[in-house]
ROTORNU-836956 format. One record per residue: residue in one letter; z, y negated, x negated of N, C-alpha, C, CB in turn. Coordinates in steps of 0.2 Angstrom, whole numbers, plus 5000, padded with zeros to 4 digits. Each point is the difference from the previous one (the first is absolute). Glycine has a CB too. Layout:
<rs>
AZYXZYXZYXZYX
...
</rs>
This chain:
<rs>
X537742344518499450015005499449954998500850055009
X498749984990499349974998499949945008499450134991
X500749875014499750015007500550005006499150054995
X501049905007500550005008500150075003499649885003
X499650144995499950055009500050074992498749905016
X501650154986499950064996500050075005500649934991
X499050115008500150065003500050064994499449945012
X501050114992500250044995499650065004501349944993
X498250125005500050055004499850054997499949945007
X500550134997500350054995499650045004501349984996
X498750095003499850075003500750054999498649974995
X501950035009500550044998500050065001500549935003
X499150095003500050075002499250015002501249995005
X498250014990499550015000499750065008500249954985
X500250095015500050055006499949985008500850074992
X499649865008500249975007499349975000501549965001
X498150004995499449985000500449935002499050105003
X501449874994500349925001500149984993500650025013
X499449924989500049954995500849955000498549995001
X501949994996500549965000499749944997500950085000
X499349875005499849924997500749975002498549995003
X501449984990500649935000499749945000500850064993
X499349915009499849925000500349955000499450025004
X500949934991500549944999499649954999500850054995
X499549905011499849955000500349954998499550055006
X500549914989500449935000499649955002500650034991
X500149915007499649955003499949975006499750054993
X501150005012499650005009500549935002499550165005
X499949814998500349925004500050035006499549884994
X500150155008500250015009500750025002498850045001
X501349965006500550045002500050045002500349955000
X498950065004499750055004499350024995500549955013
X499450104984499449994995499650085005500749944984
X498850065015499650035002499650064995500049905008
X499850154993499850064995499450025003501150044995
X498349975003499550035004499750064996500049895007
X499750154996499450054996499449995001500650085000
X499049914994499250005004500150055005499149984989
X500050005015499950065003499450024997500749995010
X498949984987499350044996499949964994499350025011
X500350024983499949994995499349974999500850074998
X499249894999499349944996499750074996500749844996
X498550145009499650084996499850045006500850034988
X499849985017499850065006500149955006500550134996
X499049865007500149965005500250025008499349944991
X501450095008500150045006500949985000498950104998
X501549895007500849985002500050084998500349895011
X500350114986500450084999500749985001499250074989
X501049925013500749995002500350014994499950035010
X500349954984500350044995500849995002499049984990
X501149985013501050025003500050055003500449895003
X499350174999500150035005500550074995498649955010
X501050034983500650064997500549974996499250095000
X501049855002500849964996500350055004500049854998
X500550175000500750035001500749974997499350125001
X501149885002500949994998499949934998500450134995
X499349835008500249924996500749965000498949995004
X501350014990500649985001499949914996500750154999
X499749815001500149954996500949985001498549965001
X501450014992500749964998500149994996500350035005
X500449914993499749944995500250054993500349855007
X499950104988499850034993500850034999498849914994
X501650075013500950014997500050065005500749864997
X498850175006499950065003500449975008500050114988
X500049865014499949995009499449995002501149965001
X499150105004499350015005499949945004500150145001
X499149865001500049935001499450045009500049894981
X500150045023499650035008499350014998500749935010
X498850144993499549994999499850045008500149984986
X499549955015499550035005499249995002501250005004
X498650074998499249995001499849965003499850085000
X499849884998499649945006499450045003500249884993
X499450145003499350035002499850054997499649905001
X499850114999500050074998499850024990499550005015
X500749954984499950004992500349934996498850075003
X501949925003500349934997500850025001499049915002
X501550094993500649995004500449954996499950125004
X500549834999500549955001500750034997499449955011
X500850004984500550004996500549955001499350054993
X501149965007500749975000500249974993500350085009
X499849884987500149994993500950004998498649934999
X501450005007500950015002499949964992500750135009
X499049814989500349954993499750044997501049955000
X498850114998499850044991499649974999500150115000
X500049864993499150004997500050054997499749894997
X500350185003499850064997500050045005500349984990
X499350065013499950065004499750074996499849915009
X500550134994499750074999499550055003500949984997
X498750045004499950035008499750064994499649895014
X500650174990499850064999499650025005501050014994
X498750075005499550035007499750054995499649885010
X499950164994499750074998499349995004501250084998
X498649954997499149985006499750074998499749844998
X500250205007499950054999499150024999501149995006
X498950064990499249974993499750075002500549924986
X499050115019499750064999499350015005501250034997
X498549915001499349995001499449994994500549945011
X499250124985499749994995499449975002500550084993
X499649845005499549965002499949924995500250085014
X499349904984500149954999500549955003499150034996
X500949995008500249915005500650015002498849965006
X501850104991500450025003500350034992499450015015
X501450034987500350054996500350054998499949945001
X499950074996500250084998500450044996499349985004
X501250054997500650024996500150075000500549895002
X499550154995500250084999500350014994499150055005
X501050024994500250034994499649994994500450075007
X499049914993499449984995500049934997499450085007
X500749884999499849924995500549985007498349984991
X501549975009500149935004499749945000500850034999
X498649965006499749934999500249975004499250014995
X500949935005499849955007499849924999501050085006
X498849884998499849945001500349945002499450075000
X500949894997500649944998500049995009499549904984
X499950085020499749995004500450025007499050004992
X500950105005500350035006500750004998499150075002
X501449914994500450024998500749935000499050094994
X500749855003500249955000500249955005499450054992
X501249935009500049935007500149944996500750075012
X499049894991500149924998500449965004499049994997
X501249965000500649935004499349965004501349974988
X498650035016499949945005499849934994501050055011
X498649944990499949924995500250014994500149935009
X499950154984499949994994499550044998501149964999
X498550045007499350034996499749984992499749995012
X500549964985499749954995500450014994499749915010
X501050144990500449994996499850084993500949915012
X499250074982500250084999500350055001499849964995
X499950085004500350085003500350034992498850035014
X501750024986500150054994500050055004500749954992
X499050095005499850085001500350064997499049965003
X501650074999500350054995499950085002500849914997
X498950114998499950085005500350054995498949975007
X501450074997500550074998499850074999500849935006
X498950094989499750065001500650035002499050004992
X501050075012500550065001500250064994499549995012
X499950004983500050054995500049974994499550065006
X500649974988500149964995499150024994501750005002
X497850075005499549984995499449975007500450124988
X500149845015499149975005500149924998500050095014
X499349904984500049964997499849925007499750104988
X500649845011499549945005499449994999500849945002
X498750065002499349964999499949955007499350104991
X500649825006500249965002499449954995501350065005
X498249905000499449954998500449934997498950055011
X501849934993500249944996500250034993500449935010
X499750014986500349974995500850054998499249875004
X500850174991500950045001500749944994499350175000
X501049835005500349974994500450044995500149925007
X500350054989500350044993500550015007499849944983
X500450125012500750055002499950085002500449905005
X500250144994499850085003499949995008500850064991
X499449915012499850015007499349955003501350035002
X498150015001499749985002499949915004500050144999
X500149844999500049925003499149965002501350004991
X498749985013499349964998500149915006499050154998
X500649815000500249945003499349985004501049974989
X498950025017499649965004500149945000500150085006
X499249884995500149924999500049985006499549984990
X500450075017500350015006500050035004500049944998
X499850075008500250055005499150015001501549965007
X498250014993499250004999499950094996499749834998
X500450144996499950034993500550085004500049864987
X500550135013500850074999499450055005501849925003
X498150035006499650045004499550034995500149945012
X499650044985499150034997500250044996499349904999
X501550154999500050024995500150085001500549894995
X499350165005500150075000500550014994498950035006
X501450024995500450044996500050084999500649915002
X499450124994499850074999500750034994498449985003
X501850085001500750014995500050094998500749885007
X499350144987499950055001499950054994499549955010
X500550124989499950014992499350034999501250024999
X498349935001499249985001499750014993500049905009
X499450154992499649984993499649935001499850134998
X500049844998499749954998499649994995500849975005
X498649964994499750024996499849885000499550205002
X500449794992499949924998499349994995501649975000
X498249985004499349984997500149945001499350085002
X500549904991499949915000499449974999501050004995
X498649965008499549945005500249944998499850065011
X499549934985500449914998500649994998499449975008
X501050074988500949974997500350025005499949894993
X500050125015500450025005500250095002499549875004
X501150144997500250055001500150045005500149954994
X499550115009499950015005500150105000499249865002
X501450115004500450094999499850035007501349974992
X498350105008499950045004500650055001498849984996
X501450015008500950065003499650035005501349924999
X498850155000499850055007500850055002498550014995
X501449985010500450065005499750045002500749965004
X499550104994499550085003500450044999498849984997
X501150095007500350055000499650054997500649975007
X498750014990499550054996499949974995499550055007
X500349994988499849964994499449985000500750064994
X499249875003499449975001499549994993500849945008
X498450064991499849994995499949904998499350155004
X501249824993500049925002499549984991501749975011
X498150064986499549984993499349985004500550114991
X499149935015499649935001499949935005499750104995
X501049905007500349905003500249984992500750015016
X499650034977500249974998499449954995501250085003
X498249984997499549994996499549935006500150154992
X499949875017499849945002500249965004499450054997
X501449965003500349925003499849934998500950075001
X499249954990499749924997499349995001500950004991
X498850035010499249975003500149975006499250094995
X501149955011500149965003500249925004499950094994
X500649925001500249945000499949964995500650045006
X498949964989499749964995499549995004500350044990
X499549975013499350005006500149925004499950165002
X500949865001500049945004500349944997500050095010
X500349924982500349944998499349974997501250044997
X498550005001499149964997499949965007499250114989
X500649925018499949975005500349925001499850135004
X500849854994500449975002500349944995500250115008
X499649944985500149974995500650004996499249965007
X501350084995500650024997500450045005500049904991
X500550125007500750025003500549965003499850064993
X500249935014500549955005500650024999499349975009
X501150104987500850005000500150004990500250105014
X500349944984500449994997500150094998500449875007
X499450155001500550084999499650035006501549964995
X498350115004499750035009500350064999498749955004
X501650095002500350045003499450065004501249905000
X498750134997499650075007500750045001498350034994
X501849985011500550045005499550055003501049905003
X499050174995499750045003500250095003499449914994
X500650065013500350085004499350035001501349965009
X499050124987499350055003500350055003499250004991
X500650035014500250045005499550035005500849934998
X499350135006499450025000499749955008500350154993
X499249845009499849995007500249905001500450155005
X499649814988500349935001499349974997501450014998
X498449925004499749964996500349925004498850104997
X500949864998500149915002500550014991500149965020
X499949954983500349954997500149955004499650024992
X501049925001500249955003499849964992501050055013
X499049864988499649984993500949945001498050014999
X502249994995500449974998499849924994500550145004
X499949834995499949944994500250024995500149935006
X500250104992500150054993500050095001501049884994
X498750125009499850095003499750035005500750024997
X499450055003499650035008500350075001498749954998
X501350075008500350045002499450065001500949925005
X498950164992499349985002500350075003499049914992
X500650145012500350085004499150024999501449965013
X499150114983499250055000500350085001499249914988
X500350125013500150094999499750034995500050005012
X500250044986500150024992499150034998501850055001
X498049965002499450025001499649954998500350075009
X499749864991499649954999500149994993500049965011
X500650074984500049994995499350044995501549975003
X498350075001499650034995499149974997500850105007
X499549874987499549984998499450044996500949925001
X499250144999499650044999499350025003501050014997
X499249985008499350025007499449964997500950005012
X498650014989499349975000499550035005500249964988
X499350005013499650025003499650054996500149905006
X499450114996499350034996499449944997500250105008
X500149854993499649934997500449974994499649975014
X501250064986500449984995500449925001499150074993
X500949945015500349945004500950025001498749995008
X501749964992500750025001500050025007500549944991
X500150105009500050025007500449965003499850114997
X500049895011500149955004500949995001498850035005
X501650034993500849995003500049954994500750125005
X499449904988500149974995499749934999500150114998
X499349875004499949945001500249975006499350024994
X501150015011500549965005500649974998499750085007
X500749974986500349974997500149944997499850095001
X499549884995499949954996499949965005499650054991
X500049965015499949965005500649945003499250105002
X501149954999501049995003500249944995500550155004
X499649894989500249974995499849935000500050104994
X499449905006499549934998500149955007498950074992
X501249965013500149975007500649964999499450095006
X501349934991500649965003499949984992501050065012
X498749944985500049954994499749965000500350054995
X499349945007499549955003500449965004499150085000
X501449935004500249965002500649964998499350045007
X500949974986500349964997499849945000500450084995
X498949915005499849935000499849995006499749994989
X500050055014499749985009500450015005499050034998
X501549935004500550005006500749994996499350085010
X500949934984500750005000499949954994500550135005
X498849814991500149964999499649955005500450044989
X499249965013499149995001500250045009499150044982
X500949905021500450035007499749965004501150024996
X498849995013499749985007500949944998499050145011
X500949824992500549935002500450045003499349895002
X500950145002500450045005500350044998499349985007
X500550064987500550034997500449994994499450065005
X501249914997500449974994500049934999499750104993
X500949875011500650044998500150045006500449924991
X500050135012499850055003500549995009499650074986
X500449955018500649995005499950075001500249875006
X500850164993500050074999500150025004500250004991
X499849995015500549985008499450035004500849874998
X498550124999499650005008499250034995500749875010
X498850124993499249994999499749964999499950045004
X499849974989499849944995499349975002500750054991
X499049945015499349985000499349974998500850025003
X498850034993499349984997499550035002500449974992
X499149985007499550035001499650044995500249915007
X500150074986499550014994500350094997499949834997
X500250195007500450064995499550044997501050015006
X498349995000499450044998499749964993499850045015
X500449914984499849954992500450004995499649935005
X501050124997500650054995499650064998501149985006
X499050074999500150085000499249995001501250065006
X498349924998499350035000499949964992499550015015
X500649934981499950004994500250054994500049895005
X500750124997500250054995499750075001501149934999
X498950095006499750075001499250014998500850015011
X498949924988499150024997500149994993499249945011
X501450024984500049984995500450104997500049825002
X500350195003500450064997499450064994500949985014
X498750014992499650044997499449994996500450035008
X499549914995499349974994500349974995499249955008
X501350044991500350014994500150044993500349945009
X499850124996499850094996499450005001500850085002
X498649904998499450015001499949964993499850015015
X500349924984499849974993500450044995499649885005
X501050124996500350024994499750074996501149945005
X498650095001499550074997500650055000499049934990
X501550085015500550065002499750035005500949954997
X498550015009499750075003499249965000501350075009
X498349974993499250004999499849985005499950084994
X499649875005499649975008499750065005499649884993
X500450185007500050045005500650015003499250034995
X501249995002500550015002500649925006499750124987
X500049835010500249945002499549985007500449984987
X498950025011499650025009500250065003498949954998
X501450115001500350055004500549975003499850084993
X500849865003500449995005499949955004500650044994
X498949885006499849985003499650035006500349944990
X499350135009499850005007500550055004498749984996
X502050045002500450025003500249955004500250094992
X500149865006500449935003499449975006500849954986
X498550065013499549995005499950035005499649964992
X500750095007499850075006500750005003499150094994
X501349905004500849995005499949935004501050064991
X498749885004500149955002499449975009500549994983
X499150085016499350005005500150045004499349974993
X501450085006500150055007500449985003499950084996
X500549865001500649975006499849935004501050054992
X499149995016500049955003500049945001500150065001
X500849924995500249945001499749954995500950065005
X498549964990499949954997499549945005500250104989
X499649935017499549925004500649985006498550045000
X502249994998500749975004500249934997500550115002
X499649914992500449944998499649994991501350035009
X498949904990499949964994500450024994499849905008
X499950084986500650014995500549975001499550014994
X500549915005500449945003500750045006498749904998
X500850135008500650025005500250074997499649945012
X500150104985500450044998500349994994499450075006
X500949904988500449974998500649965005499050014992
X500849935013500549995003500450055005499449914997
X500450145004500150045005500650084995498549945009
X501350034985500450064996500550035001499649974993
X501049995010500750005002499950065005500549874998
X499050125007500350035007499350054999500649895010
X499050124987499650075000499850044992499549945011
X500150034986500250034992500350074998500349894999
X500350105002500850044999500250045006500749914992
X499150075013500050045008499550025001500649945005
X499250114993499550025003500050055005499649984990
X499850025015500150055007499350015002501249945005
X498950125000499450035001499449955001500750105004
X499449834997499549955002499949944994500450015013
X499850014980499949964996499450024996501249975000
X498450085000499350005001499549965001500550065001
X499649945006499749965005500049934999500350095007
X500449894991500149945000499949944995500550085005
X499749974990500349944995499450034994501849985004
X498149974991499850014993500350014993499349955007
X500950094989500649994994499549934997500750154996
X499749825001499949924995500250034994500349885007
X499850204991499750034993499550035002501050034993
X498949995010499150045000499649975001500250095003
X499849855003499449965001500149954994499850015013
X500949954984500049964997499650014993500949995007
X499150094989499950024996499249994998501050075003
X498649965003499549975000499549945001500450085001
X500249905005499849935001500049954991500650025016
X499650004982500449954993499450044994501949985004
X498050084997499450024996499249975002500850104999
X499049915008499649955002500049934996500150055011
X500349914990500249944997500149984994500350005009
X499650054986499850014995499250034998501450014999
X498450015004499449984999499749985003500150044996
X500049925011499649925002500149954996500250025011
X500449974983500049934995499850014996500749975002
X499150114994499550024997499249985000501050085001
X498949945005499249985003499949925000500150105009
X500549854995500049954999499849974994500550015007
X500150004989500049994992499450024993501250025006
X498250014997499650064996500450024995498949965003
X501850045002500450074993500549954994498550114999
X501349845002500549944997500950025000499049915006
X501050105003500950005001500150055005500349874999
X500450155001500150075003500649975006499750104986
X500649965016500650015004500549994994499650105010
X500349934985500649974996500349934998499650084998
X499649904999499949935001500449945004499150064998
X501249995012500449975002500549995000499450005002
X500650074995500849995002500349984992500250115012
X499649884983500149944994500149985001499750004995
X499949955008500249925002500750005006498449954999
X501250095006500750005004500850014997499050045008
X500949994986500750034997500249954994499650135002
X499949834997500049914996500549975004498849984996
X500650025009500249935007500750005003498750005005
X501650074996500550005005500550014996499550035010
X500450034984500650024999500249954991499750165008
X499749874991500349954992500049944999499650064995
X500049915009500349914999500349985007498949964991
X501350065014500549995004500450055004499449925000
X500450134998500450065003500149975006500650054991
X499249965014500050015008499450055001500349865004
X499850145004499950055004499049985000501550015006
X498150014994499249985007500450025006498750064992
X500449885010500550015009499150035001501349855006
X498950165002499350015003499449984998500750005006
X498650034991499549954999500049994995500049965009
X500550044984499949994994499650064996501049925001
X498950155002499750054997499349975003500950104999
X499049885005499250005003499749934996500250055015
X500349894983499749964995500050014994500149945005
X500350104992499850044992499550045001501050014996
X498850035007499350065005499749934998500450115014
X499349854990499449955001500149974991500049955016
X500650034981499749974996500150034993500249915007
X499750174995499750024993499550025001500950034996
X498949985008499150045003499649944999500350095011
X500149834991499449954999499850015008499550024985
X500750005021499750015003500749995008498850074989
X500849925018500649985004500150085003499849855003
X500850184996500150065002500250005009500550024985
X499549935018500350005006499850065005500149864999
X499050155000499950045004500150074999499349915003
X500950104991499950054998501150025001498549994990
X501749965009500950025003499950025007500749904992
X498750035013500050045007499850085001499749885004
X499750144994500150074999500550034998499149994999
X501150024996500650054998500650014999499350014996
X500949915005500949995000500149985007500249964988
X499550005015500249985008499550035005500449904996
X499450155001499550015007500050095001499049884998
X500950135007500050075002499450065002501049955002
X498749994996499250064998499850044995499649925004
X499850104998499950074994499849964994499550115007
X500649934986499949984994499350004999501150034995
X498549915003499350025000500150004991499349945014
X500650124986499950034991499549994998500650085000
X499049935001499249994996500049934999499350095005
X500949864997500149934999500549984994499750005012
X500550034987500650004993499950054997500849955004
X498950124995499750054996499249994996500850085011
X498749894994499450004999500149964993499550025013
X500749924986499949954996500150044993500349905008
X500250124991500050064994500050065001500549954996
X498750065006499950065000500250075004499949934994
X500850075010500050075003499849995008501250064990
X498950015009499850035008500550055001498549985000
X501750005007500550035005499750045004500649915001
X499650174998499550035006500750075001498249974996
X501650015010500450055005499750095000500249885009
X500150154992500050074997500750035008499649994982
X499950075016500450065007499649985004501250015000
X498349945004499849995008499550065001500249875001
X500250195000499750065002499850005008500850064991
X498749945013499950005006500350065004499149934996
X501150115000500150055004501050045000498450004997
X501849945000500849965001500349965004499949994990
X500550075014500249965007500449954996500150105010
X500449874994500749944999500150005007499849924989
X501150075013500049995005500749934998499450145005
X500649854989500549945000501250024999498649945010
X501250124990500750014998500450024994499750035010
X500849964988500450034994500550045002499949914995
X500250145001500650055003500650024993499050065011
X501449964991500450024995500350075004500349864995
X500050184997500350075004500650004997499050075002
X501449965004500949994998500250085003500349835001
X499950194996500550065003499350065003501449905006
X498350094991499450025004499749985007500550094994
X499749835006499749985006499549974999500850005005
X498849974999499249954997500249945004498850105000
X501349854998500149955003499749944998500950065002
X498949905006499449954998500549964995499149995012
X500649974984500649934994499749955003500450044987
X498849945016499749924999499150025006500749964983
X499250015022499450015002499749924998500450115012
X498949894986499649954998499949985007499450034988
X500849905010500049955005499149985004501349954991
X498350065011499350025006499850064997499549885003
X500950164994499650074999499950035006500450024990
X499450045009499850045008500850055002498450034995
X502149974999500650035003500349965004500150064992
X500149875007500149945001499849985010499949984984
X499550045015499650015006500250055004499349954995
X500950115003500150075007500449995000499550094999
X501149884997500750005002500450044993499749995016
X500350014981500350044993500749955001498650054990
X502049995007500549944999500350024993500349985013
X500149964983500150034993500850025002499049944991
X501150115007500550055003499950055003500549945000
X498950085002499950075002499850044997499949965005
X500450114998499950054994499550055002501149984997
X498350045000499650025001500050094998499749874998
X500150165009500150074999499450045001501249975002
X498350024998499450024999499449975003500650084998
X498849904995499649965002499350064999500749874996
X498950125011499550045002500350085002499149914992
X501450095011500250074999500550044994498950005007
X501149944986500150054995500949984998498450004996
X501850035003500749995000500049974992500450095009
X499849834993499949984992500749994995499149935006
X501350124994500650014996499550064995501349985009
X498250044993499650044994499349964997500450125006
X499749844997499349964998500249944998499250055008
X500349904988500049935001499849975004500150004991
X500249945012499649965007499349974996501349945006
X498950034990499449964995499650055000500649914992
X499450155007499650044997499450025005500950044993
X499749965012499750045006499449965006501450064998
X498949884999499449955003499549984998500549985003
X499550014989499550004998499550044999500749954998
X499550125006499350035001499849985007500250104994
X500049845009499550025007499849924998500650105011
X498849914992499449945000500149945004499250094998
X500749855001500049935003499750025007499849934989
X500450045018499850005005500350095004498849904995
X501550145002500450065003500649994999499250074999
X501249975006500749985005500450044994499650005015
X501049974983500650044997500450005005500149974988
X500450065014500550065007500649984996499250135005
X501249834994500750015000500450035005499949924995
X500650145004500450005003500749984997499350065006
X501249894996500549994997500649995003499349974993
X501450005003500750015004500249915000500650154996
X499449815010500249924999500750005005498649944999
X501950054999500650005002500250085005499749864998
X500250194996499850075004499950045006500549994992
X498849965008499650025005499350024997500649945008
X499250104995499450024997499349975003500650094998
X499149884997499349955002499450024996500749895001
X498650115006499550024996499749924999499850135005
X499849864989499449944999499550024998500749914997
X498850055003499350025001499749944995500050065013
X499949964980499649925001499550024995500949915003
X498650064995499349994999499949984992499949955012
X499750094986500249974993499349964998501050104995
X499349865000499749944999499650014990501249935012
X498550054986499550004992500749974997498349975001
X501850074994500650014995499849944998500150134996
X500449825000499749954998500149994991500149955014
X499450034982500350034992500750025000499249914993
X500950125001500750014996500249994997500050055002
X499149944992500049984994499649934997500250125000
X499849864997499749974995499750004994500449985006
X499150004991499949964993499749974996500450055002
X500049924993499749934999499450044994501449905003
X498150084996499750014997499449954996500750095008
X499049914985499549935000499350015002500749974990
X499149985012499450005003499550034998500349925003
X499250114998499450004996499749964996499950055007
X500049914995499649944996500549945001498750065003
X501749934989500249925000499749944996500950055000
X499149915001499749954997500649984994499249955011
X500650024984500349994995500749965002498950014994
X501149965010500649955002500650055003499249895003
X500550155000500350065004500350054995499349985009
X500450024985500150054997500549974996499050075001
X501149884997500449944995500850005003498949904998
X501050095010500649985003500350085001499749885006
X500250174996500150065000500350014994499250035007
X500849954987500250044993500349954997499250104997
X501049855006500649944999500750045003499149885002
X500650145004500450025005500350084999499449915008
X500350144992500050075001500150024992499150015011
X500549954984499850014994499650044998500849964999
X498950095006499450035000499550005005500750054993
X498749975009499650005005499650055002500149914998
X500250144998500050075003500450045001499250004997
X501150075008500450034999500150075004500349904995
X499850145004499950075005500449985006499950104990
X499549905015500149995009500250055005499049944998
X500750144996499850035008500850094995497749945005
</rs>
């Protein structure tokens, strides 16, 4: 054995959707030794209970006597060692959530995550780990971001329980496809049950990610893993230190689509987006990290403030990063930026809460969402996104075009990771902000990272040039403030805007709506149907709240934009026109 701690894990009966895990532990002094399972993974900042699908835990020493085991808590159970220094503990952890952050096992493949999968001893977080894994077939192949050692059986070694958690596995009889970036080797593995067109990721994965090594200045691994489930109705990721987990629907593979301008089409550029997103954070969070994450406590909620200086950083670089490499067109790149500005201006909760609190608050809302997280709360990827794009070109303006957003995070990726590898704490992004702009960023962090007021955009748009203008304000567009969803053929409210006019008659979300102004709306759309009636005249609900029947009455109110866009001024002045085509790299581009 390479490693005290070894887990061995099979796929016996790919049909049950379970996994068999072995785990030997030498080495044990205790007499009572303790085993616990995370309960969330570094990346999703949400408790998932992952003990909830251990089954059949057994342990016992290495001369096969069963040794006492009992639960302490809900994701710890107490061992008896009885003198061994060699334990066994077997178990099955049942794998049928296709999700990054979770596992999944069928007749097709088998992935899962060290994380979900994996229990630790109590106080050897710090030690190496061996990882052995057992394909069921003799043509499904392991893919696996560590290091393989020699031999026929899949083997890989952890320098510790940090690293084992961070590691996905994918097992399966996969097409694949390898492109080498900089001397490094980087394997694309897909699971699909359709066939896929993969000739243009393979033609632009390495731009890519040549995009963000030039950004950074080389390649932070050795080896990168893309693990990719297509499937119909799925999207996200998860970003790993040697890989990513990334989930698409087979529809986005079509790189064929264009506009009539000769623009790529938007699924397909979601693609790259995704791609560019968790690789990107091979260097932003999983080396180049808030203080608070890592080294990790797997037990509970890891608390920061900064995650919106993670995800809103990586979510504005995702894309401005395809924007220079010249994979999608500065139209099509202000198309998505004034998409992210028209969500980010329809939800209430953005004058609720801060970035700062919504980052700290990620555990308990984020990942829980409910009919009042609207209202409530702000994502720290959509406001972050922008917020962190602003702030690239406020150091811009500062700088007349000298130093960028990039600019910071260099230095920052100098300062913390390469010549000390620690964590930034609070406040170290707002002094790289000031001291690459040359300028004191404080008031501008109280606006947009600590403060929950509106974005004043022309204040950070005007200086290079564009202009923000709102589109749709039809005067003759009711709103009454509601969202609805339809299920089974019912209309049901999902979310009432928090001082809208529904909010006010008394609208509840959970009600189900069975005709608005007389008209039975299982043949109509609600949305549709109000938007013919004008600001200042009455919409008539009649609906079912705890199945009774309820009339409301309420008033509608001037529709408020839907849209946006960004567009250049009429008339720039040369400075304006300079920083615009540093930034955009052009200064014209079809608007309308």
């Amino acid at each position: 054995m390479s490693a005290a701690i070894a887990f061995s894990v099979a796929t016996e009966e790919p049909h049950s959707h379970r996994l068999q895990v072995e785990m030997r532990i030498e080495e044990v002094e205790e007499e009572q030794l303790v085993l616990r399972m995370p309960v969330w993974t570094p990346g999703s900042y949400k408790v998932r209970e992952y003990s909830k699908h251990v089954q059949r835990l057994e342990v016992r020493t290495e001369e096969g006597r069963e040794c006492a085991v009992k639960k302490i808590d809900k994701a710890g159970w107490r061992v008896g060692a009885d003198g061994a220094k060699t334990l066994i503990v077997t178990y099955e952890v049942y794998a049928h959530e296709l999700s990054p952050r979770h596992n999944h096992v069928d007749g097709s493949h088998a992935f899962f995550n060290c994380v979900a999968t994996c229990m630790y001893p109590e106080g050897r977080l710090d030690e190496p780990v061996e990882l052995r894994v057992l394909a069921p077939k003799e043509d499904w192949e392991v893919f696996c971001g560590l290091e393989r050692m020699e031999g026929e059986v899949a083997r890989f070694v952890a320098q510790d329980f940090d690293e084992l958690f961070d590691t996905p596995v994918e097992v399966g009889p996969h097409s694949y496809f390898e492109v080498e970036v900089r001397g490094v080797r980087h394997r694309f593995v897909v699971w699909s049950d359709e066939e896929l067109d993969l000739e243009p990721l393979r033609r632009d994965l390495p731009v890519v990610i040549e995009e963000n090594a030039e950004m950074f200045g080389g390649l932070p691994y050795e080896r990168y893993l893309f693990i990719n489930h297509v499937a119909r109705g799925v999207w996200g990721g998860l970003e790993h230190r040697h890989s990513s987990v990334n989930l698409f629907s087979p529809e986005h593979f079509d790189a064929t689509e264009r506009d009539e301008e000769g623009e790529l089409g938007e699924k397909y550029a979601n693609i790259l987006r995704l791609l560019s997103h968790e690789h990107f954070h091979a260097y932003h969070i999983k080396r180049l990290r808030p203080v608070e994450l890592g080294p990790f406590d797997y037990q509970g909620e890891n608390y920061t403030t900064s995650l919106w200086a993670v995800e809103g950083v990586v979510s504005y670089f995702d894309t401005y990063q395809l924007r220079r490499s010249g994979l999608i067109g500065a139209r099509r790149y202000m198309e998505l930026l004034e998409k992210r500005i028209a969500k980010l201006e329809a939800a209430p909760g953005r004058r609720e809460q801060s970035l700062e609190e919504a980052s700290f608050d990620a555990w308990i809302r984020l990942y829980r969402p409910d009919e009042d997280t609207r209202n409530s709360t702000v994502s720290y990827y959509l406001k972050g996104e922008l917020v962190v794009w602003l702030l690239d070109l406020w150091i811009r303006d500062q700088s007349d075009g000298e130093r960028t957003m990039a600019d910071v995070l260099r230095q920052m990726w100098r300062e913390y990771y390469v010549e000390r590898d620690v964590g930034f704490a609070q406040g170290d992004v707002e002094e790289a902000v000031s001291e690459q702009a040359g300028a004191d960023a404080s008031a501008v962090f109280d606006q947009l990272v600590r403060g929950r007021g509106p974005i004043e955009w022309e204040e950070f748009l005007g200086p290079v040039g564009l202009e923000l203008c709102p589109e749709d304000e039809c005067e003759e567009a009711g709103w009454i403030g509601v969202k609805t969803k339809k299920s089974a053929g019912r209309v049901e409210v999902s979310s009432v805007a928090r001082g809208g006019p529904s909010e006010g008659a008394g609208v509840y979300a959970g009600d189900e709506i069975v005709a608005v102004n007389g008209w039975n709306v299982r043949d109509k759309d609600v949305e549709d149907l109000i938007g013919e009636i004008a600001p200042g005249e009455v919409v008539n609900f009649h609906l079912f709240r705890r199945h009774r029947l309820h009339h409301v009455s309420i008033v509608c109110e001037e529709a408020p934009p839907s849209s946006y866009r960004l567009k250049p001024a009429e008339e720039m002045s040369p400075r304006q026109r300079k920083l615009l085509k540093s930034w955009l790299g052009v200064t014209q581009w079809k608007t309308d």
